[in-house]
C-alpha positions in Angstrom: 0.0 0.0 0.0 1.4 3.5 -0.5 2.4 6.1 2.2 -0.1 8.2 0.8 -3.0 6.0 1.3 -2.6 5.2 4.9 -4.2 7.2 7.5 -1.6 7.4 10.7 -4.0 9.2 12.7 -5.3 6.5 14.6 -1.6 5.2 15.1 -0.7 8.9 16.4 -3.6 9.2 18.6 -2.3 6.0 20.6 1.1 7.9 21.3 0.1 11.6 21.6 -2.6 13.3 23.4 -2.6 15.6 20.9 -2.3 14.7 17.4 1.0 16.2 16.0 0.4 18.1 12.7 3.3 17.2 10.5 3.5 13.6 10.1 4.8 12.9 6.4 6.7 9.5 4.3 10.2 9.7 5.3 13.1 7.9 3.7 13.3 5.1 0.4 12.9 2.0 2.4 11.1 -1.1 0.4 9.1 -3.0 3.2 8.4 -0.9 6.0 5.9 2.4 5.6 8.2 4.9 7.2 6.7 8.6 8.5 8.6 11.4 10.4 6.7 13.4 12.9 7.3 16.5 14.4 5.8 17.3 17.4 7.9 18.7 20.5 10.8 16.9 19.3 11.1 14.6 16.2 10.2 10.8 16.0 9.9 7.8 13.1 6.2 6.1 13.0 6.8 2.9 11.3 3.3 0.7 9.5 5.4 -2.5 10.0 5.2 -4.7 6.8 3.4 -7.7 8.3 3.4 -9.8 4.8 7.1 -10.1 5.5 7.2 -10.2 8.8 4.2 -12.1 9.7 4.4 -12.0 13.9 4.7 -8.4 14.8 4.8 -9.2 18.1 7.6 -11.2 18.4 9.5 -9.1 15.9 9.3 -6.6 18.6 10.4 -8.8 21.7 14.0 -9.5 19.5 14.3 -5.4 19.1 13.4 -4.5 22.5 15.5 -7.0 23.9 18.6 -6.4 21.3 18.4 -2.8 21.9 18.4 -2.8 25.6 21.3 -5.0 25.6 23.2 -2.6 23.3 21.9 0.4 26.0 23.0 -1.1 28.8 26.6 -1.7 26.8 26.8 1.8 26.4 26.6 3.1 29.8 28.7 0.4 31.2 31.4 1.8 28.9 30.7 5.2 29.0 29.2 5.6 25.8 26.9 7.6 23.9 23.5 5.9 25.3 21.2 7.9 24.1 22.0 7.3 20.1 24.2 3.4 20.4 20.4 1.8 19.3 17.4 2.7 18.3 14.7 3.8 21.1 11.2 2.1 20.9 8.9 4.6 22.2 5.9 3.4 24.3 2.1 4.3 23.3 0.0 6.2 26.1 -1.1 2.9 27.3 2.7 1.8 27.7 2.8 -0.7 25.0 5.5 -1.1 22.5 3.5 -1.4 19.4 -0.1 -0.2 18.0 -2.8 -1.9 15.9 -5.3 0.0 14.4 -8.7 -1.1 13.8 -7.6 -2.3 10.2 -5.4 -4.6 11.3 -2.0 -2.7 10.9 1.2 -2.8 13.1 2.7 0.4 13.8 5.7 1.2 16.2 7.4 4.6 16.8 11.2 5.4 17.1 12.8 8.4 18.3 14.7 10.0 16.0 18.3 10.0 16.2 19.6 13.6 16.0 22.8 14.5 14.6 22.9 11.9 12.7 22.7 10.7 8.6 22.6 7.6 6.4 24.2 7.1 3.3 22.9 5.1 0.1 26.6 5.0 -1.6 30.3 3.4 -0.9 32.2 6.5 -2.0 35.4 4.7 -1.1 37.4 2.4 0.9 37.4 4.3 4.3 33.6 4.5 4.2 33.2 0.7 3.4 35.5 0.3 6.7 33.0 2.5 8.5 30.4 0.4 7.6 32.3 -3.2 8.7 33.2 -1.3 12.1 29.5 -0.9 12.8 28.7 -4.1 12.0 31.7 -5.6 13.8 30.9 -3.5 16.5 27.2 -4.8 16.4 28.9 -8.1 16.7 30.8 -7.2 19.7 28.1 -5.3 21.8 26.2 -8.7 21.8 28.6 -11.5 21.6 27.2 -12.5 25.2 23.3 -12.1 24.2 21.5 -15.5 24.0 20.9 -16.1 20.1 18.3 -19.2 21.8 16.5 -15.7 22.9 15.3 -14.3 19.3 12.8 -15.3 17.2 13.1 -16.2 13.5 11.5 -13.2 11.9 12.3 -14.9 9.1 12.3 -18.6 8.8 15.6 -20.3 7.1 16.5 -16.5 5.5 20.3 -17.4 5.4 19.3 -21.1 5.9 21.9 -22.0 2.1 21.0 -25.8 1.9 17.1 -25.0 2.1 17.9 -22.1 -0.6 19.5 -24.9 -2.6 16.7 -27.3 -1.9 14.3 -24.3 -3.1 16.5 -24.0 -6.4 16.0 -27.7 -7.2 12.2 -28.1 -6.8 11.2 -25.0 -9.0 13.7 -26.2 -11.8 11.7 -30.3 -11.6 8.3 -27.8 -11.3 9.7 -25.4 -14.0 6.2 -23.9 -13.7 6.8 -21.0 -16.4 8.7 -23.3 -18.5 12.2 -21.1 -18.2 13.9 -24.4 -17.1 15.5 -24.3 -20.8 17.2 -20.8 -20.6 19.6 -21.3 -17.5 20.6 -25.2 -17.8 24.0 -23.5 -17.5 23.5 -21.6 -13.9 21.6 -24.6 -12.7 25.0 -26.8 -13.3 27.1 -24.0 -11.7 24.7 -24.5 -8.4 24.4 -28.0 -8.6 28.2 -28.2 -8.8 28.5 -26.4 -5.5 25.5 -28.8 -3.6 28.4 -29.3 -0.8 30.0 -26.3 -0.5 26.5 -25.2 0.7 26.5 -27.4 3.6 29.4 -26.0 4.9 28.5 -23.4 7.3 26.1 -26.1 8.7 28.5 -28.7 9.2 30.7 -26.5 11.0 27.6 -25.2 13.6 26.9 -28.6 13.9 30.2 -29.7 15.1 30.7 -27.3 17.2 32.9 -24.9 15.4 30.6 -22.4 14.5 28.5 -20.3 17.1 25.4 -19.3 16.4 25.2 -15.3 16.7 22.8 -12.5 17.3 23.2 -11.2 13.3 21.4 -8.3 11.7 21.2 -9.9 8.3 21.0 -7.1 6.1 24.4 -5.5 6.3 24.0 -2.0 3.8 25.5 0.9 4.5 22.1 2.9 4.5 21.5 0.8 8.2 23.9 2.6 9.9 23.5 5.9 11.0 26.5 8.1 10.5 27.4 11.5 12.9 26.5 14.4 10.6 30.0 16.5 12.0 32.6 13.7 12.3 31.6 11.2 9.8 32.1 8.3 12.5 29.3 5.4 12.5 26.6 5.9 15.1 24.4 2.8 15.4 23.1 0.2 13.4 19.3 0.5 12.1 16.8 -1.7 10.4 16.2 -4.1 13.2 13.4 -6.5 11.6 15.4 -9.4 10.4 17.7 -9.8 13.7 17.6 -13.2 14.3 19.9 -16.0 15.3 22.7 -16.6 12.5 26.4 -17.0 11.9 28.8 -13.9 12.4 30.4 -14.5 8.8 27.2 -14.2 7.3 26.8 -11.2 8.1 30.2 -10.4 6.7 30.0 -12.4 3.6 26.6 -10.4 2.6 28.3 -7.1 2.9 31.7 -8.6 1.0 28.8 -9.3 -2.1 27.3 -6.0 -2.5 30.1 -4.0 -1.3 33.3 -5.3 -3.0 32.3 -6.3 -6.6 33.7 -4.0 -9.3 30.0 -3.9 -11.0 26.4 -3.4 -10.3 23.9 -6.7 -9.1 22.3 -6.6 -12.0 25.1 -5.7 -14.4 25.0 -8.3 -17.7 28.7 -7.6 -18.8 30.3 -10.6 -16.8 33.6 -9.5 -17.5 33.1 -6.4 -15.5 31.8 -8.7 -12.5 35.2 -9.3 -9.9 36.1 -9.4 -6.6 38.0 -5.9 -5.5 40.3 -7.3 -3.3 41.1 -3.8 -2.0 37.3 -3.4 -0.4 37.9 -6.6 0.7 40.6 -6.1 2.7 39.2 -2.9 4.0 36.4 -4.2 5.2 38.0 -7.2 6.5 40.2 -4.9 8.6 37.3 -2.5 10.2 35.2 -5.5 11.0 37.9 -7.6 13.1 38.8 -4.0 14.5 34.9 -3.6 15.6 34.3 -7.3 17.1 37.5 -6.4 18.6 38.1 -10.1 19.8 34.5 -11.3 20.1 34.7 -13.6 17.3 36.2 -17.1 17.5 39.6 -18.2 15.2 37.4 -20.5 13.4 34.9 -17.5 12.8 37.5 -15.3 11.4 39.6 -18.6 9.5 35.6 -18.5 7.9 35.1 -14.7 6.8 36.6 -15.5 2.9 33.6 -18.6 3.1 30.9 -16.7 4.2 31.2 -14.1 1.5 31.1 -17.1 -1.2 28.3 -18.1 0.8 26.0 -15.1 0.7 26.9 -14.5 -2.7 26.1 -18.1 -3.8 22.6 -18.1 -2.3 21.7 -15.0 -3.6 22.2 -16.1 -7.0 20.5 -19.1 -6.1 17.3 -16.7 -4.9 17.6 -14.9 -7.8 17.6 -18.6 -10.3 14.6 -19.6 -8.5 12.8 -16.5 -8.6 13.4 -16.6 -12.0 11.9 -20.1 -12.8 8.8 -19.1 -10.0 7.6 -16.2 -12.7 9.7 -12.9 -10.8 7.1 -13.6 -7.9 9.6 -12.1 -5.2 11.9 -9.7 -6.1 11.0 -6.5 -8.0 12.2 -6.5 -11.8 12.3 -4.0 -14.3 13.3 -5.6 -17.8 12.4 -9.4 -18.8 14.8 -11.7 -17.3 16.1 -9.2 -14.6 16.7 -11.9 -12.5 18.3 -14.5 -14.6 21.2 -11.6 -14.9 21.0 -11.0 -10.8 21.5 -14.8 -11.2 24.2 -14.7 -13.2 26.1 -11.7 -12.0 26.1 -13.1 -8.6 27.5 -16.9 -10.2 30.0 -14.6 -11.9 31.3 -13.1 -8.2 31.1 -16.5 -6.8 33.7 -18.0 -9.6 36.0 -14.9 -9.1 35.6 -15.3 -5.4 37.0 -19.1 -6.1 39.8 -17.9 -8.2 40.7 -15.6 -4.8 40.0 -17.4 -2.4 43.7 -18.0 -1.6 44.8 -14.3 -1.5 41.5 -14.0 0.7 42.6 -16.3 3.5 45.7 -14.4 3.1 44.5 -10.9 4.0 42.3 -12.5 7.0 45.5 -14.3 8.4 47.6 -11.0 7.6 44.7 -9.3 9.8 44.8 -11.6 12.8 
């Protein structure tokens, strides 16, 4: 539904007494409906997106505890508590969350003064800003129970059940496109093992699961307008249990290769190792010791990892009909596909000087 369309006054009424006047769409997110309001100060009213994130309610328990933890961090330390996290801010009636009489989730925020996002890696000192957050984010809650959260997502970085997904829609082929990518389904099936990896390692014990945000982009961290230093993380909905290198691996795809996702000239489609080991270096420096040795031996897999499934998402999305992700040419995401398969085989080709920059970093 557009921003335009909904009416927040009912969600306003349950947090003021008086309904603020300036309440307008704020920001370019995709799944939430985001609104600043001004009234004695500023705040963020959020419609929550509840086809995504069916169970509003527990969606909320994993921010509310994950940003208490990250409060309570701060003070300890001396920090800046007020802006580390985001701040849920209670309704009149002293609940966390509104639902209106149409059956929509809102929550409110306050807004973080002084601070701004950014859509774009300029360059290599801002893509280390970004991994310091995120490590950082790491490190604040490297002692919060992952058993705690909820899936607000279920098997989102789960890469054998991605694989699984890949291998029923091409026996389906519902939309009959099963002819078109014989060639990417061969480059997934040849990796079938390499996306058990993480697994096996969780499962023998040499792999923690983690508190992980899951959607590592710059524009979720929020960036002191004066000094340029990161503030906090943002974009709290798909905190859920995971593994650390995920994380790391999803930011190493978007962030270090030389071309767009969707760019169809594969020979412009590499690994920078540069960005690589920039971002390498400001997340170790943020976990600052949180992580285990077999966690960091695993950063170089992890970004093969994300990059591999996404593909994967993208190949089955493709032989579904386009039913998830939003195209804008025929076959969008046949070339998402590919791109990301092209990254993965550069990745391979790397993967040596990779291991070499993370045991250069320990």
């Amino acid at each position: 539904m557009s921003t335009s369309k909904i009416n927040t006054a009912e969600a306003l009424g349950a947090y003021f007494n008086e309904i603020p006047s300036y309440c307008e769409p704020y920001g370019n997110g995709h799944i939430n409906d985001t609104f600043l309001v001004i009234a004695e100060r500023r705040y963020i009213l959020q419609r929550m997106n509840t086809t995504v994130f069916p169970h509003p309610e527990e969606l909320m328990e994993n921010i509310l505890g994950v940003t208490a933890h990250i409060r309570n961090k701060a003070k300890i330390s001396g920090g800046d508590a007020a802006r580390c996290t985001l701040a849920v801010v209670p309704t009149l009636d002293s609940k966390n969350f509104f639902c209106d009489n149409k059956g929509s989730y809102f929550r409110m925020y306050e807004f973080c003064e002084g601070t701004v996002a950014r859509d774009v890696v300029e360059n290599a000192e801002d893509f280390k800003n970004c991994a310091k957050a995120f490590g950082n984010f790491q490190q604040q809650l490297a002692d919060y129970p992952a058993c705690k959260l909820h899936e607000s997502i279920k098997n989102f970085h789960n890469t054998p059940w991605r694989y699984d997904n890949l291998i029923k829609a091409a026996e389906k082929d519902s939309c009959g496109r099963l002819c078109e990518i014989t060639a990417e389904l061969e480059f997934a099936k040849a990796r079938a093992e390499f996306c058990n990896t993480l697994e096996v390692a969780h499962k023998a014990g040499k792999l923690p699961l983690r508190v992980t945000h899951n959607d590592t982009k710059l524009n979720n961290i929020l960036f002191d307008e004066v000094t340029g230093a990161p503030v906090c993380v943002i974009d709290l909905d798909t905190v859920m249990p995971g593994y650390s290198v995920n994380d790391f691996g999803d930011s190493i795809r978007f962030g270090a290769n030389t071309a767009v996702e969707d760019e169809t000239d594969l020979s412009k489609v590499t690994l920078d190792l540069s960005l690589f080991e920039a971002y390498a270096e400001g997340f170790l420096m943020g976990c600052n010791g949180s992580l285990t040795e077999t966690e960091v031996d695993l950063l170089p897999v992890g970004a093969m990892m994300m990059t591999l499934e996404c593909g994967m998402r993208f190949l089955t999305d493709y032989l579904e009909g386009d039913v998830y992700f939003k195209i804008h040419r025929p076959r969008h995401n046949l070339d998402r596909a590919r791109n990301q398969f092209a990254l993965v085989a550069d990745m391979e080709k790397k993967l040596p000087e990779m291991k070499n920059i993370i045991e250069k970093l320990k």
